[in-house]
C-alpha positions in Angstrom: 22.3 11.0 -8.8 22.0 8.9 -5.9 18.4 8.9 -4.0 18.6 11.2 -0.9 15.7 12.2 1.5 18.1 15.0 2.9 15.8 18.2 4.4 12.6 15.6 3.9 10.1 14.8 6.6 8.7 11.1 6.2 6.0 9.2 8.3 5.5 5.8 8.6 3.0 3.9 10.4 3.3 0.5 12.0 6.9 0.9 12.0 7.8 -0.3 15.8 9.0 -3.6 14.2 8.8 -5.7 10.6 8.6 -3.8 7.8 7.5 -0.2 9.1 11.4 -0.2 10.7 13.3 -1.3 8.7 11.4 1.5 6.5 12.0 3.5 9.1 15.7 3.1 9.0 16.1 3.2 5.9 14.6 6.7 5.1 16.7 8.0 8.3 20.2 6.7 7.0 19.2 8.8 3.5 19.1 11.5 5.5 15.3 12.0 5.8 13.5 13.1 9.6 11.4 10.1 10.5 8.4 10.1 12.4 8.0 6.5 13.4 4.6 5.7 14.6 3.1 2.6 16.2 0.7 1.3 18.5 2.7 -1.1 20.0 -0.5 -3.7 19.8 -0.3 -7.5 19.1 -0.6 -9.2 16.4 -4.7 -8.7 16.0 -4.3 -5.2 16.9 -5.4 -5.4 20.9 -3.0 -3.5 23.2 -0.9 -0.6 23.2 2.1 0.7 23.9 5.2 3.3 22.7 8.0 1.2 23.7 8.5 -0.4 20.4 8.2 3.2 18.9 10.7 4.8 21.1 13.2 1.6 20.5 13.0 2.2 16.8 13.9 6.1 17.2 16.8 5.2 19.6 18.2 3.5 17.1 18.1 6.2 14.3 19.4 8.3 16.6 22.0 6.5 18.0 23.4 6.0 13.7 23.3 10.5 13.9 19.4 10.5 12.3 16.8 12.2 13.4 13.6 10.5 14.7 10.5 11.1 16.8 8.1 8.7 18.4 4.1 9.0 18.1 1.7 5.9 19.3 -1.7 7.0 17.8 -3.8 4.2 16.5 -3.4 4.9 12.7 -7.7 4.4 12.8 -8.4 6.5 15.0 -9.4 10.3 13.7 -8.2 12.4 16.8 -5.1 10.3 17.3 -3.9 10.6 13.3 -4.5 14.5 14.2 -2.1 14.2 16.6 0.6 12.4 14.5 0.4 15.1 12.1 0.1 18.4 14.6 3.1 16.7 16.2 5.2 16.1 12.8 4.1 19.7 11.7 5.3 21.3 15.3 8.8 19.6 15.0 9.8 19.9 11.4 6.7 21.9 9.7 6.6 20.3 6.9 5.4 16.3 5.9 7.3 14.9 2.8 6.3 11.3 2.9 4.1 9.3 3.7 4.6 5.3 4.3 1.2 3.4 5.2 2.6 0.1 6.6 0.0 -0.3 9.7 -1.8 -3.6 9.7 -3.2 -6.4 12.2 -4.3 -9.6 10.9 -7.2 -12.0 12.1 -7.5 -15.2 9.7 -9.8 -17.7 9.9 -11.6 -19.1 6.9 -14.8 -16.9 5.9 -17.7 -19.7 7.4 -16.0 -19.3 10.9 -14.7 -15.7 10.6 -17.0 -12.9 12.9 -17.7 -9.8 11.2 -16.3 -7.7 13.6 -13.2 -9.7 12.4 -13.5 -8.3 9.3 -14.3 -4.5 10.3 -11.4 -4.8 12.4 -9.2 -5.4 10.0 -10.6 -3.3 7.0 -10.6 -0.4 9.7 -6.8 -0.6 10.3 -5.3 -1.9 6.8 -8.1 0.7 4.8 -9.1 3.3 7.6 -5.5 3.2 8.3 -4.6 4.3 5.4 -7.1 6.9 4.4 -6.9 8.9 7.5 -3.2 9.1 7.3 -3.3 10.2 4.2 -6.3 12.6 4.4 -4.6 14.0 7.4 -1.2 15.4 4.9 -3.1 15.4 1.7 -3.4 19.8 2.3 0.1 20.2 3.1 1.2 18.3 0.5 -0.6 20.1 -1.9 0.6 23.4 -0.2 3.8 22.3 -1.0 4.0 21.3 -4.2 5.5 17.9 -3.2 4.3 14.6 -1.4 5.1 10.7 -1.7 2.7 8.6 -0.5 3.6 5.1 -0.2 0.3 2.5 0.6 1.2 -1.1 1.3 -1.0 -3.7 -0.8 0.1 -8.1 -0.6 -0.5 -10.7 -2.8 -3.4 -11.8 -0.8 -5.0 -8.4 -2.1 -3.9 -9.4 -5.5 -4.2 -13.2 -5.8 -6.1 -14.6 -2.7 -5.2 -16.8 0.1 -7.0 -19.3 1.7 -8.4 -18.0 5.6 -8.1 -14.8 4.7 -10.8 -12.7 2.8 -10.7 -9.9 5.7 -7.2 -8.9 4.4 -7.6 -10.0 0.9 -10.3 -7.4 0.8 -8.5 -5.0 2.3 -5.2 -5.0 0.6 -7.0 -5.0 -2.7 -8.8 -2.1 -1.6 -5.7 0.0 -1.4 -4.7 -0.2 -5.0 -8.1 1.1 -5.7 -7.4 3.7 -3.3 -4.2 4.4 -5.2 -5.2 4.7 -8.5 -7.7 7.4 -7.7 -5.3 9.4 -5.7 -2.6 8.8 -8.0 -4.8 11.1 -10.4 -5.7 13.4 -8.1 -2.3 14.3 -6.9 -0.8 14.5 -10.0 -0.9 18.2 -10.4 0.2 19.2 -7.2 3.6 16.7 -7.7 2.2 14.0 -5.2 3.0 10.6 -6.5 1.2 7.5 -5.1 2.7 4.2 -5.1 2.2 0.6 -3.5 4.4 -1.9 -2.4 3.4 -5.7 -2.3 6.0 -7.2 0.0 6.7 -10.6 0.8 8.9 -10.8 4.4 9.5 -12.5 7.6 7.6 -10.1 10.3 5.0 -11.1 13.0 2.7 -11.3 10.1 4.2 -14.7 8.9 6.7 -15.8 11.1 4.2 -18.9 11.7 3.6 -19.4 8.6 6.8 -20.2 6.7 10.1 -22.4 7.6 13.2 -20.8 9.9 15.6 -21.2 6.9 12.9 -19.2 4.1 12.5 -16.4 7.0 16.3 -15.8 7.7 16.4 -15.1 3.4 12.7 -12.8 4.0 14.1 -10.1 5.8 12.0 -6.8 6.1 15.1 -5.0 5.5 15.5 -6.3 1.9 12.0 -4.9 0.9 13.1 -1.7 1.9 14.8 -0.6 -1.4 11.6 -0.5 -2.9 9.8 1.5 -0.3 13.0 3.8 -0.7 12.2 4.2 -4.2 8.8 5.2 -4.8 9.1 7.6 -2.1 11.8 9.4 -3.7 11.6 12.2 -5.8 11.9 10.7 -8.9 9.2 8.0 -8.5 7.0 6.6 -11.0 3.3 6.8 -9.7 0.6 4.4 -9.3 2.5 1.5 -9.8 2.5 -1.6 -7.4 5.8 -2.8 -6.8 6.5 -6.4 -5.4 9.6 -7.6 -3.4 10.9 -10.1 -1.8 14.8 -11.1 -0.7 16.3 -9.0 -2.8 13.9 -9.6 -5.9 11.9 -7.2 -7.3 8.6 -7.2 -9.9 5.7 -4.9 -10.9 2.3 -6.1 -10.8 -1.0 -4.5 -12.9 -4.9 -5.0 -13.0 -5.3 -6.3 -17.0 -8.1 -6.4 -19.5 -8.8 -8.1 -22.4 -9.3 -6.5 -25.5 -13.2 -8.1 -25.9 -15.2 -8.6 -29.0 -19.0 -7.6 -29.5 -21.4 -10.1 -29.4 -24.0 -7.7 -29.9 -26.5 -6.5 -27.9 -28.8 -9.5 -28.6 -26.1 -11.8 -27.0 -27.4 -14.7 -24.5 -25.4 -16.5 -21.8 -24.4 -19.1 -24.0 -23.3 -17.0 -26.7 -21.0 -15.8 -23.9 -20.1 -19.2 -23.4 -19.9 -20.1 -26.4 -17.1 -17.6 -27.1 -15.7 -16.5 -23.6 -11.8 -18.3 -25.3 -12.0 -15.0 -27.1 -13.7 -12.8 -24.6 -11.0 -14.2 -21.8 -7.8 -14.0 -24.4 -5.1 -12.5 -22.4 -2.9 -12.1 -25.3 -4.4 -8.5 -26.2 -4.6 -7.9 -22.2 -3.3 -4.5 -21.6 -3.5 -1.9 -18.2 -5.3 1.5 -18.2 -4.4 4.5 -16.4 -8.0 5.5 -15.2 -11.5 4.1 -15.6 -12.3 6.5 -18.5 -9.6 4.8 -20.8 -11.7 1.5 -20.1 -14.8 3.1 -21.0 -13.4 4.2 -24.5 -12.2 0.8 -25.2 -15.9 -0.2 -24.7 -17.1 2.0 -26.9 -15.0 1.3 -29.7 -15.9 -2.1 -29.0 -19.4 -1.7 -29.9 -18.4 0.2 -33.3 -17.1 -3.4 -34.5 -19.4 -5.3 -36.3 -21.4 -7.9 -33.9 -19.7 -11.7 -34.0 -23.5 -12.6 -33.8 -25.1 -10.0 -36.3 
């Protein structure tokens, strides 16, 4: 059956441009009522204003959707109120939940300020949380939510000037695989999606002809799909351009050194210690914590 988002109510932050509309349009063309929410600041977050907002909404309503405007600050506590009060007054019910807000302020970690790096924590993290603190109730009242938080490689991997959003992208997927848990028996899923698209965000970073292939719009499918009712959960999804991959924290399997072991002996071994080859995920911290401790059942390497 195909997806549909018919008699659902999604919200999506940050979409006034980039990602969050073509989200935005997306969800509306499935059929689902869109809330489409966004600041309207620059780039690093300073300013404000609905226009982009109401543009966005426009459209969906000029293709027969249905849409609504909000310009709360997704870090701001009584402005998130508002978004959902608002939501809740028009439709009365919150279905889905797609965390795309972000700013960015790069500059390598020497130079950076830390009010840089609150800054962007607050929005990316904060921005995130608050939303999603703000639905968690009426999504468990109803039995059903999708939630929908956006991570980056630069969370996963690293990149060079930019430890403020590395930290805070990364942060996310720890956010996610707590909630994942959490919602599970009230049939909220929890899901991230690692895009890689041409958007304010990296139009100065990357060639005309590699932006005309990066377009927000061809992330959307996967946004679309782990916020549909038959989502997997806690999974990170990555795309880009039409190309799609699922990413996962891993661990070795380990050996015991015993409890004697020295930083050599850890040296001395780390080939094993660090062989990916018995690498596998978990699905929550205690499933790591059993590995350990059948770990130390083995017999010590070192007696």
């Amino acid at each position: 059956m195909a997806i549909s988002f018919k008699d659902k109510v999604a919200i999506i932050t940050g979409a006034g441009g980039g990602l969050g509309r073509a989200h935005a349009l997306a969800l509306a063309k499935l059929g689902a009522k869109v809330v489409v929410n966004d600041l309207g600041g620059s780039l690093d977050g300073s300013g404000g204003s609905s226009a982009a907002a109401e543009k966005v909404v426009a459209e969906i309503v000029a293709a027969g959707g249905e849409a609504i405007a909000n310009g709360a600050s997704v870090s701001d506590d009584a402005g998130v109120a508002h978004l959902v009060k608002q939501t809740m007054d028009k439709w009365g019910r919150i279905d889905v939940l797609i965390a795309n807000a972000g700013i960015l302020r790069d500059k390598s970690f020497g130079k950076m300020e830390l009010k840089d790096f609150t800054a962007v924590m607050d929005v990316h993290l904060l921005g995130t949380v608050k939303p999603c603190k703000a639905v968690w109730d009426i999504m468990k009242a109803q039995g059903y939510g999708r939630i929908v938080v956006t991570t980056s490689s630069t969370g996963l991997y690293g990149n060079f000037g930019q430890t403020n959003y590395g930290a805070a992208k990364l942060s996310l997927v720890g956010f996610m695989n707590s909630l994942k848990l959490e919602g599970a028996k009230d049939n909220i899923k929890v899901n991230a999606v690692c895009p890689v698209a041409a958007t304010r965000m990296t139009e100065a970073l990357m060639p005309p002809a590699v932006l005309e292939m990066l377009k927000p719009e061809f992330v959307s499918p996967a946004v679309v799909y782990l916020a549909s009712e038959d989502a997997p959960t806690g999974m990170i999804l990555t795309a880009a351009a039409g190309a799609f991959a699922a990413a996962q924290i891993m661990e070795t399997d380990g050996i015991n050194l015993g409890r004697n072991a020295s930083a050599d002996d850890i040296a001395a071994h780390f080939g094993q210690i660090a062989d990916w080859t018995t690498a596998r995920p978990y699905g929550q911290g205690g499933e790591q914590n059993a590995k350990f401790l059948a770990r130390v059942q083995d017999k010590p390497l070192l007696g």
